[in-house]
N, C-alpha and C positions, 0 to 999 in steps of 0.2 A: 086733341086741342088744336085748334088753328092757329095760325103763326101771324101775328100780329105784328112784328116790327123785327128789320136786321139790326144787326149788330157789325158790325165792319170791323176788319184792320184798316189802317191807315199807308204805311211805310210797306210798299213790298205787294200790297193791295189795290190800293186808289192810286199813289202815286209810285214812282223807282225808288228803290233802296241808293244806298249812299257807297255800290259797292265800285263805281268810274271813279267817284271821289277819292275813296280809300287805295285804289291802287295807286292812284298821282300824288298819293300822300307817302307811300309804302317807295316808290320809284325815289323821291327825295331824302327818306332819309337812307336808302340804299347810298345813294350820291354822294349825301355829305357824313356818312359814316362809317366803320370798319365791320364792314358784311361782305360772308364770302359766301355764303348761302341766301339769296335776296328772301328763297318762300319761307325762309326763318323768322324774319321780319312779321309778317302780314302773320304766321301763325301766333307769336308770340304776343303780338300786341291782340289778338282775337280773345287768347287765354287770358289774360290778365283783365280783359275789360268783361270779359265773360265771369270771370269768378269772384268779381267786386261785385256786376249786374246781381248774380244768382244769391248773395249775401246784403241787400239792399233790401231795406223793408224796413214798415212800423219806427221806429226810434234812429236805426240806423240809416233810413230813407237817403238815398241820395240821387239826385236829378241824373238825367243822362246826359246832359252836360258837363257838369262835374265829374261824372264817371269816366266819359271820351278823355277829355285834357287830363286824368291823371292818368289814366293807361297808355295815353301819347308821352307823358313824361318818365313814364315807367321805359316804353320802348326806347325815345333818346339818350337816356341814361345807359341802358343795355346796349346797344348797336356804338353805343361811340359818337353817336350825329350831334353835331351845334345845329342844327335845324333849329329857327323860331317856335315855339309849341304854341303861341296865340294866332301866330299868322298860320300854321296848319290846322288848329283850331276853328279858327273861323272857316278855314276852305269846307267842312264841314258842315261848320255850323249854316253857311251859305246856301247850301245845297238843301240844308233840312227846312229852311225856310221857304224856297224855291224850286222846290223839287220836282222833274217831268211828270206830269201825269200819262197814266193810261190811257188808250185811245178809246175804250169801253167805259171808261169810269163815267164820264158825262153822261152816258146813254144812260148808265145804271144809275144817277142819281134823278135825273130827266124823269125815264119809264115807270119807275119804282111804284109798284101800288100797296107799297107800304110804307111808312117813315123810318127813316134808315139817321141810327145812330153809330159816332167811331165810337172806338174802344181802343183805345191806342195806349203803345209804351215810350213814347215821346212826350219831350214834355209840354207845357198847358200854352206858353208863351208861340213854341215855335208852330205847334199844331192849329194855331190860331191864323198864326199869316198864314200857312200855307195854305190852308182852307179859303181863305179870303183871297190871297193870290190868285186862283182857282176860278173864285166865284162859286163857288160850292156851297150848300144851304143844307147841311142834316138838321134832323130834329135835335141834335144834344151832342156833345163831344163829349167824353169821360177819358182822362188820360191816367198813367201811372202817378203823376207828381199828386192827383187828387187826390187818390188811394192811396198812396204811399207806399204803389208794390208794384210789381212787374208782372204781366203773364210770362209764363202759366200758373201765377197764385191766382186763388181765388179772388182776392179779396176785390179786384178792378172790375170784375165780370158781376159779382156781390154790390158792390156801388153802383153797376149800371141796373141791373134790376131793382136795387132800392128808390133809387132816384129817378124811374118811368114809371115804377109801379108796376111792369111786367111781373110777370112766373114765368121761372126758366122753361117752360115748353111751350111758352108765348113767343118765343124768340129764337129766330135764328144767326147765328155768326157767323160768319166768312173770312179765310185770310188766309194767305199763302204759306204760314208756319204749321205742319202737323202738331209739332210738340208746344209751340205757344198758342196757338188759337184752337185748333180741334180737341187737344189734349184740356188746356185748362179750361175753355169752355165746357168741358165736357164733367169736370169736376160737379160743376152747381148743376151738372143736368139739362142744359144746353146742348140741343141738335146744331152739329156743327160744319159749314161745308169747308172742304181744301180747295183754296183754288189755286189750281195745277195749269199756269199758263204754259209751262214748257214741255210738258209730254214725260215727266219723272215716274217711274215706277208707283203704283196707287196702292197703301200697306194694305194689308186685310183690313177689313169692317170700315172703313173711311170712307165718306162719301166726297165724290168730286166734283168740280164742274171747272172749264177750261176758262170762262168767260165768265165776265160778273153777269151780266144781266139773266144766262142761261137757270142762276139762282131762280126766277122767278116762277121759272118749274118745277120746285122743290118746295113750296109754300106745302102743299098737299098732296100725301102723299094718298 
């Protein structure tokens, strides 16, 4: 079947992840709290927001906003810190609104001879500015808050073929998550590429490419 239209990550993908933010986050409440091991910090608040993330869906849906500030409250609580949890809140939230993009992403939304949709796990408000911050124009945005789920569930990857009217081997995905993008793409039957900017070991059967646009050689195989 030919590949009619990508699929994108967004965060980690098109633009930087939030992880300069998160350390200047991680260095403050070292400062203002009772931490004698600082990588304690940065793992602890990863586990806790990571295993709200992983139990969020359907009913219990909760934005990634809500999820961050209660994990940030979880860690202040833990570590001893009076850190503000709104004003390190927002240092985040800031970043996801305004986030550096990649110096290929333009080219790849430019060149693209196909219509390229996100598929993102951020949620619908912030994925909105940043796109528009940007100047960015995909054919459709589909985020987790729509779905009510997170990759690697199916059910966001399920909403974005429902609502183009693709067939998962109409579509290819891209993003720099093996286990959220290749993996749960790969659930509904989506050919999936890793994009591997930093040169990381490539797992078995994974297909990669260093660079967005180099996708454009993988339409047909």
């Amino acid at each position: 079947m030919i590949i009619k239209a990508f699929f994108v990550d967004f965060y980690g993908t098109i633009v930087h992840e939030d992880g300069e933010v998160i350390q200047r986050i991680t260095k403050i409440i070292c400062d203002t709290g009772k931490v004698e091991d600082p990588s304690k910090v940065g793992a602890f608040w990863w586990e806790d927001f990571r295993t709200m993330f992983m139990n969020s869906g359907g009913d219990t849906f909760e934005t990634q906003r809500a999820l961050e500030e209660k994990s940030l409250v979880h860690t202040l609580e833990r570590f001893g810190s009076d850190a503000d949890v709104k004003e390190l809140s927002n240092m985040m939230f800031e970043h996801w609104v305004k986030p550096p993009i990649f110096d290929d992403a333009g080219e790849f939304f430019e060149k693209s001879p196909l219509p390229v949709f996100i598929v993102s796990n951020i949620d619908t408000a912030d994925i909105l500015q940043a796109v528009g911050y940007h100047g960015l124009h995909p054919a459709g945005i589909f985020t987790s808050e729509d779905a009510r789920s997170y990759k690697p569930g199916k059910e966001l990857f399920e909403l974005a073929l429902k609502s183009t009217g693709l067939m998962p081997d109409e579509v290819m995905h891209i993003g720099d998550s093996v286990s959220s993008d290749v993996q749960g793409a790969e659930k509904v039957g989506i050919r999936a590429l890793w994009l591997n900017r930093f040169g990381r070991d490539i797992p078995e059967g994974v297909e990669s490419i260093s660079r967005l646009p180099e996708a454009f050689g993988h339409i047909e195989r």
